[in-house]
VEXMARNU-915289 format. One record per residue: x, y, z of N, C-alpha, C, O in turn; residue in three letters. Coordinates in steps of 0.1 Angstrom, whole numbers, padded with zeros to 4 digits, always signed. Layout:
N
XYZXYZXYZXYZALA
...
END
This chain:
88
+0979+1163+1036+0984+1150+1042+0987+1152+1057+0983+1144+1065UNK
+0994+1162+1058+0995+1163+1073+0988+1166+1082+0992+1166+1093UNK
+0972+1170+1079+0962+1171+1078+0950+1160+1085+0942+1161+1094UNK
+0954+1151+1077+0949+1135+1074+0957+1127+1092+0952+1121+1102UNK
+0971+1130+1089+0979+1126+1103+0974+1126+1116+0971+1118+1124UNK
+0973+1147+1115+0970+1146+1127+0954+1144+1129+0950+1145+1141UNK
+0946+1141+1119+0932+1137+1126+0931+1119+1129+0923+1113+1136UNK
+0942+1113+1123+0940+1099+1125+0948+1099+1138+0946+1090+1146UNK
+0959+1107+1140+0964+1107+1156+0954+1113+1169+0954+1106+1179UNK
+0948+1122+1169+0935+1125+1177+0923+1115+1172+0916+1114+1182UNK
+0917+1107+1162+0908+1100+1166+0911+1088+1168+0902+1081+1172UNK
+0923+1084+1165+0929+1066+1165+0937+1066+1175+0933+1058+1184UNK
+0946+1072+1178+0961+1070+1186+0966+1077+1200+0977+1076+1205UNK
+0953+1086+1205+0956+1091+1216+0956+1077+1227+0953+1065+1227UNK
+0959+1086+1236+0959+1076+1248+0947+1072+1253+0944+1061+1258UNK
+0940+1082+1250+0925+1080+1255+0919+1072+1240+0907+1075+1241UNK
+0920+1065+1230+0913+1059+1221+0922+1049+1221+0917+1039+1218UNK
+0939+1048+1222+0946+1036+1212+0950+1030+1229+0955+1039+1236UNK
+0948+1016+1236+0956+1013+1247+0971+1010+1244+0979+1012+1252UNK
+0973+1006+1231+0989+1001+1232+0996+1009+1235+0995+1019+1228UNK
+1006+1010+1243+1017+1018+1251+1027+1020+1247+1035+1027+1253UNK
+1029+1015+1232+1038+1014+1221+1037+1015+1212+1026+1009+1209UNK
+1045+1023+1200+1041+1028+1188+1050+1025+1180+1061+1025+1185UNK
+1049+1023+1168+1063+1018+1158+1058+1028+1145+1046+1029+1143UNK
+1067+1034+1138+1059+1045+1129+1076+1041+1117+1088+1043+1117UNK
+1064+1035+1105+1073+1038+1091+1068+1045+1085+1057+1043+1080UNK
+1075+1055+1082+1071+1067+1071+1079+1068+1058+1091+1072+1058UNK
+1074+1065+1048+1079+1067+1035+1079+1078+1027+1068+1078+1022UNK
+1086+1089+1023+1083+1097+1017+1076+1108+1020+1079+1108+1032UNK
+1070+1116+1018+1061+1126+1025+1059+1121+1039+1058+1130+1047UNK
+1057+1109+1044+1051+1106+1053+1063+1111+1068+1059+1114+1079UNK
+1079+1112+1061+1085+1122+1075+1083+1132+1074+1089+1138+1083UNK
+1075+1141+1067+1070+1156+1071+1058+1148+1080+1056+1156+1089UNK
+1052+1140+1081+1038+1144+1085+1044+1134+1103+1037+1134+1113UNK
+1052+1130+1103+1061+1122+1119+1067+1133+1120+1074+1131+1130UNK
+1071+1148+1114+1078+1161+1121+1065+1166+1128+1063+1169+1140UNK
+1058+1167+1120+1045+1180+1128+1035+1170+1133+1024+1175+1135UNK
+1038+1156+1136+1029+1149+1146+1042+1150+1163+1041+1149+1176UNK
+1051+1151+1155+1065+1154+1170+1059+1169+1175+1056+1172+1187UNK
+1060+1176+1165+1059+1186+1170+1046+1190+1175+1044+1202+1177UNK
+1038+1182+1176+1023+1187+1182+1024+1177+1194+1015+1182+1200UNK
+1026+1173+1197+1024+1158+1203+1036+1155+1209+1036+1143+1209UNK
+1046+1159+1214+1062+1157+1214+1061+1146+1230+1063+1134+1230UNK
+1058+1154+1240+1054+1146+1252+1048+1126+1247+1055+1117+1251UNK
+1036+1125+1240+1033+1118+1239+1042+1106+1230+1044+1094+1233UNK
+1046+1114+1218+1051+1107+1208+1062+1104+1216+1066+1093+1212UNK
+1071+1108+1226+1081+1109+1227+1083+1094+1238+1091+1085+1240UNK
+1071+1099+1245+1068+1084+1256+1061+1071+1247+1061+1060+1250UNK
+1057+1075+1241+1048+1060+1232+1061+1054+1215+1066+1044+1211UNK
+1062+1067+1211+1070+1059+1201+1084+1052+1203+1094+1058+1206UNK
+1084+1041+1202+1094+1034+1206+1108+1027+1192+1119+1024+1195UNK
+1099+1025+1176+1106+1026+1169+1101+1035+1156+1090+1033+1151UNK
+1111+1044+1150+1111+1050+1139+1114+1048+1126+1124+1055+1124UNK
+1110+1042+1114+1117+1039+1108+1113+1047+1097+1101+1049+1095UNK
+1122+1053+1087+1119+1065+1073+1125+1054+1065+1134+1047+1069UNK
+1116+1055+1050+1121+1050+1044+1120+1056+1026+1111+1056+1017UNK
+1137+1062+1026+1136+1076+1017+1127+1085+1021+1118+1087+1012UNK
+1127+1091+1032+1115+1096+1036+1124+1114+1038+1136+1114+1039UNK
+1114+1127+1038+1118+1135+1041+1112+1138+1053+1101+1140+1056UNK
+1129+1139+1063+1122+1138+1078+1132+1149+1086+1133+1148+1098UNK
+1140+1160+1077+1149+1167+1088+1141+1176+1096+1145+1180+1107UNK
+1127+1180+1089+1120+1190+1099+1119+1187+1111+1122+1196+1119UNK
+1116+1174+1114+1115+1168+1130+1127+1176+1139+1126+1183+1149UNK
+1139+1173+1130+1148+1186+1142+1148+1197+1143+1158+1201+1148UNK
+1140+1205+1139+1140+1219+1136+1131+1223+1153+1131+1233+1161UNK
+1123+1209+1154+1115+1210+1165+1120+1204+1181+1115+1206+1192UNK
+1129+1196+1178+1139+1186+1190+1150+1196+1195+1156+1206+1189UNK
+1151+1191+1210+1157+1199+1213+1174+1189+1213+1175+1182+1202UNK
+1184+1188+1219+1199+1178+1220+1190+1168+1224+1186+1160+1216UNK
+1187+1166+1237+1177+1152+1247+1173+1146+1233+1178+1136+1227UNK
+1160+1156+1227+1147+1145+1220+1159+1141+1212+1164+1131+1216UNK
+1168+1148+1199+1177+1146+1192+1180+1127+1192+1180+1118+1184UNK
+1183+1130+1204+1194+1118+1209+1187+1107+1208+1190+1097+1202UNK
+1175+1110+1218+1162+1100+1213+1158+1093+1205+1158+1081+1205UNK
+1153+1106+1193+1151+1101+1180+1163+1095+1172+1162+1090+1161UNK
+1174+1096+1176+1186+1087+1169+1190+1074+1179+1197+1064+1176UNK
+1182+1077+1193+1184+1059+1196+1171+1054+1188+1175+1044+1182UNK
+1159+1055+1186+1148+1047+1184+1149+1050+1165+1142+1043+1158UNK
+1154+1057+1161+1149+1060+1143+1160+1052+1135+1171+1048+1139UNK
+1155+1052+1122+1166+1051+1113+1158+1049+1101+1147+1045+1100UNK
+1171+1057+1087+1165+1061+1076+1175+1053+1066+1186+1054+1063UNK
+1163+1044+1061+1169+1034+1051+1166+1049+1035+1157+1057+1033UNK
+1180+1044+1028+1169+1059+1016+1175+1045+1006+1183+1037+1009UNK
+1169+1047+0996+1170+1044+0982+1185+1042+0975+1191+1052+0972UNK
+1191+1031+0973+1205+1031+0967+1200+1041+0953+1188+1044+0950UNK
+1211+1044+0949+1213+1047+0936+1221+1040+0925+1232+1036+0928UNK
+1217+1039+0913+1219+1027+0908+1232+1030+0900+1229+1039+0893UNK
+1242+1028+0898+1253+1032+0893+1258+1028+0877+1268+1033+0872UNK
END
């Protein structure tokens, strides 16, 4: 899967192939592992183009394993992770 990511981010979404100067990324589920190792390959870029984050129940702590305080702060002004109530 992460795999899949980063070839649709090199053939669709570089700067040189995608013009929009803004990026909005919802990741569901596996899909925040594959928004960690697109940060973490790509951080400069993602960091200037992505502008909102949104996980939804998604597994996405890897992303910080790769952020430094700055990106941190970043990705907690532009992200946010809706997860799944639990039903009581």
């Amino acid at each position: 899967m992460v795999e899949h990511t980063e070839y649709v981010w090199q053939n669709y979404i570089t700067k040189s192939k995608c013009p929009a100067k803004t990026l909005s990324i919802v990741a569901h589920s596996a899909g925040g592992r594959c928004t960690a190792a697109l940060f973490k390959e790509h951080k400069k870029e993602f960091l200037d183009r992505v502008k909102s984050l949104v996980f939804t129940d998604a597994i996405y702590h890897d992303i910080f394993n790769y952020a430094n305080k700055s990106d941190q702060a970043k990705l907690a002004e532009i992200g946010v992770h809706f997860k799944a109530f639990k039903k009581v």
